[in-house]
N, C-alpha and C positions, 0 to 999 in steps of 0.2 A: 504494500500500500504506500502510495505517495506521502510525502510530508506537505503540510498546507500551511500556507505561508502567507499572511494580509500584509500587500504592499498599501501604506498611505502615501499620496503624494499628490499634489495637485498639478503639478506639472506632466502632461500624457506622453510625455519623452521621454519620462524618467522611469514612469510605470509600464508603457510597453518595451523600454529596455530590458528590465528585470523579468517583465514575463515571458519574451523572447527568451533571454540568456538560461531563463529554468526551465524551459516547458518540457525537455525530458525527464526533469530527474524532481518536480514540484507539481504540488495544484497551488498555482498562484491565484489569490482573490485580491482585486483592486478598488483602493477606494479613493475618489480626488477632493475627500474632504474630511473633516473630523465626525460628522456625525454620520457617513456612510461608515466610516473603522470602527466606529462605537457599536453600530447597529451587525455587522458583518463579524465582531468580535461578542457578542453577545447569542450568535446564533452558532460559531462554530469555536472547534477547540482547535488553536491556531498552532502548530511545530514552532514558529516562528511569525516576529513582527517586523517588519520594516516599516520606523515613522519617519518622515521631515518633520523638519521643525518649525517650518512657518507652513501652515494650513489656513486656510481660509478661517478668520474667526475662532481658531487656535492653534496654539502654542504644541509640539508636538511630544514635546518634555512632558505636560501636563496630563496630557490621554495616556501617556505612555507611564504617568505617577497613577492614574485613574486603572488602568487594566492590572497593573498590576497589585490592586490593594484585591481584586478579585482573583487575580491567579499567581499568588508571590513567587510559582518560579516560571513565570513565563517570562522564556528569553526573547530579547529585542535588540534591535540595533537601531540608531539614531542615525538619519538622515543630514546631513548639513550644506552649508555654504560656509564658505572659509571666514564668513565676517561671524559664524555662530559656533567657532571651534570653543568655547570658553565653555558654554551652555552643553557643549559635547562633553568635553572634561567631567563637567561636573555628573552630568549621567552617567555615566559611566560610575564614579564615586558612588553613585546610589545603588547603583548595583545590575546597572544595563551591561549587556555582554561585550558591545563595540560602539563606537561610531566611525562614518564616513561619510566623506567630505565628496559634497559634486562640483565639478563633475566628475564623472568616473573616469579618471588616465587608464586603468589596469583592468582591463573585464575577469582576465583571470585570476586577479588578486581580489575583487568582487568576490566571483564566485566561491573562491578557497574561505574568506572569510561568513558567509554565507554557510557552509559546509560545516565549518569546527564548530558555527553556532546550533546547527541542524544537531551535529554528535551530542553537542552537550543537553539538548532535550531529550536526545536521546536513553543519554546516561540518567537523568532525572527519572525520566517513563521506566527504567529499566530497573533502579533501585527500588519503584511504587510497586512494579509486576515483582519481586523478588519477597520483599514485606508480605504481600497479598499469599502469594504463598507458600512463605513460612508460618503465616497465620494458621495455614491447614494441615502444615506437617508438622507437629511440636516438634520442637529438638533439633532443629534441620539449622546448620550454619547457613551463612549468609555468601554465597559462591557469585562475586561479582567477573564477568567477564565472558566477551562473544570471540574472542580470537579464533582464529581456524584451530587453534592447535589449544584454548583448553575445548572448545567444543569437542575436539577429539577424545582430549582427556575425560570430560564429562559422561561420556556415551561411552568407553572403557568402564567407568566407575559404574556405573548404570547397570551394567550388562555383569559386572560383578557383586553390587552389591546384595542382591537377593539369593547371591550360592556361597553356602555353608565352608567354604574353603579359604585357605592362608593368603594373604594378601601382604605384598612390600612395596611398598614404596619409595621410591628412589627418585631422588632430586636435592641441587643446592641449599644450601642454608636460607632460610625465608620462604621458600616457596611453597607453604601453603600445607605441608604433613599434616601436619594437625588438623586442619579443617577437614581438610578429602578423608581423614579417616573418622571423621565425627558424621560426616556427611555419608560413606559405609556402612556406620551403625544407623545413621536415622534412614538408612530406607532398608535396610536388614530385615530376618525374620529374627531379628533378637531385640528389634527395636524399644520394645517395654522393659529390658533387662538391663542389668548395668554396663554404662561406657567407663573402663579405668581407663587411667593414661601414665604412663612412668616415663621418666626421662632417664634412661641407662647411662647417661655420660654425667648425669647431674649428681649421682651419688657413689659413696664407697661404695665398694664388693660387700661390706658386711653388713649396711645398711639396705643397700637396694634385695640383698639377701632378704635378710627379716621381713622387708616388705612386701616381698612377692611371696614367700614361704608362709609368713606366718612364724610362731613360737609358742612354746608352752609358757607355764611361769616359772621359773628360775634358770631357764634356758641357760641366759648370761645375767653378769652385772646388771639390774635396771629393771631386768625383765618382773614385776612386781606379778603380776596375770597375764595370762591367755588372751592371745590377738591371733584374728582370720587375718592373711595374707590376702592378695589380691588373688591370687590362685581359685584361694574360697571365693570370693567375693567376688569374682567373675564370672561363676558359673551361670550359665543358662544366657551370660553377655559375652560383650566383644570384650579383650585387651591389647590396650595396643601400648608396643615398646617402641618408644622414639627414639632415635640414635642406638640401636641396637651392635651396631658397628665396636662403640665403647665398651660392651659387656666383657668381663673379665673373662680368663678360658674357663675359670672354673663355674664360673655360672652360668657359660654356655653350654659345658656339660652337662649339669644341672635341669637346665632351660630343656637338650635334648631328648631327656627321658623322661619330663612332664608332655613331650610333645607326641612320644613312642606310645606310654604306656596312659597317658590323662590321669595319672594317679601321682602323689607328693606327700610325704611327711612334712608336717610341722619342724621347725626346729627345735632340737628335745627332744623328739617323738619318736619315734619306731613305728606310729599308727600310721598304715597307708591312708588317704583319702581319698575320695574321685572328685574330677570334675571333669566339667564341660562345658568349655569357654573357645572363641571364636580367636584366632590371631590375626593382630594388624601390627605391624613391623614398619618400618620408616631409617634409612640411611642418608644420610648426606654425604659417602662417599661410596664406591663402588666394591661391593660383598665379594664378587669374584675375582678382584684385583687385591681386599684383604688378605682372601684365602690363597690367594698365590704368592703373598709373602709371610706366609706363615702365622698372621694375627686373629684370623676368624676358622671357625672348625668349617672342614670342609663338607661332612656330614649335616649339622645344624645347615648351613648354608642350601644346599636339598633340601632339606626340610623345609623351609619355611619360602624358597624360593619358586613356589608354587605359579601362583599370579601377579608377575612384577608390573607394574608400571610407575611410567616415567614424569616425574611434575615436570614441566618447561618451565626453565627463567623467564622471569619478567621481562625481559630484553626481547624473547622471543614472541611475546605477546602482542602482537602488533593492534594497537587502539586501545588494548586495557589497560594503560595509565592514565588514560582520558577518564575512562568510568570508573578505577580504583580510588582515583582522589577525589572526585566524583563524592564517591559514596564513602569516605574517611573524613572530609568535610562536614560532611550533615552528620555522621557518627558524633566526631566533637563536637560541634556544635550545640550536638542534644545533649551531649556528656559535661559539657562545661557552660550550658545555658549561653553559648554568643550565639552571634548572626556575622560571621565570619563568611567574605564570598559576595559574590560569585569569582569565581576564577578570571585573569582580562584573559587576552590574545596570547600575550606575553607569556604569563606566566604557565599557559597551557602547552605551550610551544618548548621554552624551558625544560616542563616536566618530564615531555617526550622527547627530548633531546638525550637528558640522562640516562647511562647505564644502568645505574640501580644495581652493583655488585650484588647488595644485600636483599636483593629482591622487594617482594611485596611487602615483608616486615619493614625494610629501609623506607619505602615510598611511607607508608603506616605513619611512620616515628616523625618521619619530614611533616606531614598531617598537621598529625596531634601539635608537633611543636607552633607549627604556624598562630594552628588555634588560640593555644595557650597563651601565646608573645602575644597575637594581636587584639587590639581593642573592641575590634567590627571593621565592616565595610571591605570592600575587593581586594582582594587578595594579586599583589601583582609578582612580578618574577623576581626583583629584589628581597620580596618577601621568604622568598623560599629558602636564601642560603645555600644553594646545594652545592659550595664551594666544601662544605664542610668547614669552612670557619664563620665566626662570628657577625660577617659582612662587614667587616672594616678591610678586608682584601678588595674587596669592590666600589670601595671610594674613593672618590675622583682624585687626585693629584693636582697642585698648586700648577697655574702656569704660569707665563707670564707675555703668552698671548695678547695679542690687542681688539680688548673686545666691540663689538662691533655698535655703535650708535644708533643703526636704526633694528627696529625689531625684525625677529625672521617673516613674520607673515606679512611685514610692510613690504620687503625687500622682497616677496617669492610673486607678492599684488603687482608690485612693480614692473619687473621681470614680463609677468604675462600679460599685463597691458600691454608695453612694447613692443614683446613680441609678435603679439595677436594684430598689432597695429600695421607692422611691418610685413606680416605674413599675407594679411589682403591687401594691401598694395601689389606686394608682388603678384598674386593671383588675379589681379583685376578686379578684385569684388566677389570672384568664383569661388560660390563656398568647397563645393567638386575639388576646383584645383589647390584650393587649400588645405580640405581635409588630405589630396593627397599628397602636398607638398611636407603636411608634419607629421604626417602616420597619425593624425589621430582621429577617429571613427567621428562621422559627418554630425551626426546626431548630436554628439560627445562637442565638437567643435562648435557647431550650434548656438548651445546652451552658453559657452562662455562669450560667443560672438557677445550673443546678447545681452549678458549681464556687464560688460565695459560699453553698452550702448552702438556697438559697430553694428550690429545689423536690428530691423524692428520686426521683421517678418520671417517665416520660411520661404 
């Protein structure tokens, strides 16, 4: 289904540009005045806004304050003329996604801007459909992302998670173990049963011992009573061991014969016990390259290397740092009461520019930090830091430059007067031979003919 888009603007060169330059990939609706955008925005639920800022009998800023007290993330873009760059500024501050300045020099920088604004409703619609439902699968984490490759992943996990068999998962530090195997048990046939989770690299051998075994009471030092291990305490559920790589040899011996026989003593104990628990396993380096140096049993490694699949880094996720900040945005923001956001151009651009070593945890942390630092209001690419320091490496440096007396927008006015001046002369008057003497699209030349007063007509 098309994305639907209200172009306002009451200039009809400006509106059938936009709806030419979309008509394959939009349903464009046009309105050449304020109370057609009101009435056309009242009847449909818009992808996207495009307002000018001078409309007949209003202000474009203000419709644009007006629509969105009724739909607070509907994205827009402001329209302008170079004398109303200020009043862009400031929307933008409020929390509009861009503005642009007519006439339009770059159709295909139009259009790309146009696009990222599209994705970002995207990503808004996509965290609403994700909520809606989790609402009807308790328990189910929150799996933001349309990349080819976690789609893949997704439909992998799909197709496994309702078979009673050993699962690993294998991928970078950040990418997501934890989720995909929570998301495993909430669509399981164990789902009403217990989800543990152990982190094997996070504790001693003696402790992550006791914790998985269980003890009697006076087992050791400390032990005052009788404690179920996760062993117990997982029966009839999943358990999953994160970083399983770290498990010492002896508790992957251990690990092998709860996995042969479903049976374990207590520590203390001599009493066998059963159980019947589901394995989810998780590495962040490669099981069969441990066991080839000697640090993981090559046996266990069989064992449990059942149904591997592979998380992709965030690197490889092509558009999902669009939607993950997306959705870690409005996470903090519910989590620390702001109104941090919307994201500009800038800062979007930025975020997909980054590696993100640390994956989807690193982008996560970048989030939350933003949140936290900021007061409210847009979030731009200065804001982000992803220098890894402080942002005093990205502050400007003393010059001793000679700064320039007249302002830039005086001097770019200037510029294009003169130019435009000179340009029909040399053409004779021909707007033809002018649009073809500056490459710039007739329409497009037109429009500024007419606003320095050189032509009255088409």
């Amino acid at each position: 289904m098309l994305p639907k888009i209200l172009v306002a603007d009451d200039d009809r060169y400006t509106r059938t540009l936009i709806a030419q330059l979309l008509r394959n990939s939009a349903q464009v609706l046009l309105a050449p005045d304020g109370e057609v955008a009101r009435q056309l925005f009242a009847e449909h639920d818009f992808n996207l806004v495009l307002m000018d800022q001078r409309l007949p009998n209003h202000k474009g800023l203000d419709l644009l304050r007006e629509f969105r007290a009724q739909r607070p993330r509907m994205v827009a873009i402001l329209m302008t003329g170079f004398a109303d760059v200020r009043d862009a500024v400031a929307a933008v501050r409020e929390g509009l996604f861009d503005y642009l300045t007519k006439p339009f020099e770059d159709l295909e920088a139009l259009e790309a801007v146009i696009g990222k604004a599209l994705e970002l409703d995207a990503a808004y619609r996509e965290i609403d459909s994700l909520r809606s439902r989790l609402a009807v699968t308790a328990g189910a984490p929150v799996v933001v992302g349309q990349s080819a490759a976690m789609t893949r992943l997704l439909g992998q996990l799909q197709q496994v998670a309702g078979l009673d068999t050993t699962v690993l998962l294998e991928g970078e530090s950040g990418t997501g173990k934890d989720v995909m195997a929570k998301l495993i048990h909430a669509h399981s046939a164990r789902a009403d049963k217990a989800f543990l989770e152990v982190n094997c690299g996070g504790l001693p051998e003696s402790l992550l011992e006791s914790l998985l075994f269980g003890y009697e009471k006076g087992a050791f030092t400390g032990a005052v009573q009788a404690s179920a291990g996760y062993f117990e305490k997982a029966h009839g559920g999943n358990l999953f061991l994160d970083e399983i790589a770290d498990m010492s040899p002896k508790l992957q011996s251990s690990l092998l014969r709860v996995l042969q026989d479903h049976s374990f003593c207590r520590i203390g104990s001599t009493q066998p016990r059963t159980t019947d628990f589901r394995l989810i396993c998780a590495t962040n380096r490669s099981l069969a390259g441990e066991v080839k140096a000697g640090r993981f049993r090559e046996d266990l490694f069989y064992r449990i290397n059942v149904v591997a699949v592979h998380l992709p880094p965030l690197r490889a996720r092509e558009g999902d740092v669009f939607r993950l900040a997306v959705h870690f945005l409005e996470l903090y923001n519910t989590r620390f009461g702001k109104q941090c956001g919307p994201f500009t151009p800038a800062a979007l651009a930025a975020l997909e520019a980054q590696r993100w070593p640390g994956n989807v945890r690193e982008l996560q942390h970048c989030i939350e930090r933003v949140v936290a630092m900021q007061p409210g209001g847009v979030i731009d690419a200065v804001h982000l830091c992803l220098s890894g320091g402080s942002g005093q490496g990205n502050a400007p440096q003393p010059t001793t430059a000679k700064v320039p007396t007249l302002a830039y927008q005086d001097a770019r006015a200037g510029f294009e007067r003169d130019y435009l001046r000179d340009l029909l002369a040399a053409s004779a008057g021909n707007m033809s031979e002018a649009a073809r003497l500056s490459g710039i699209p007739r329409q497009n030349l037109y429009v500024r003919m007419k606003r320095w007063g050189f032509v009255t007509e088409m």
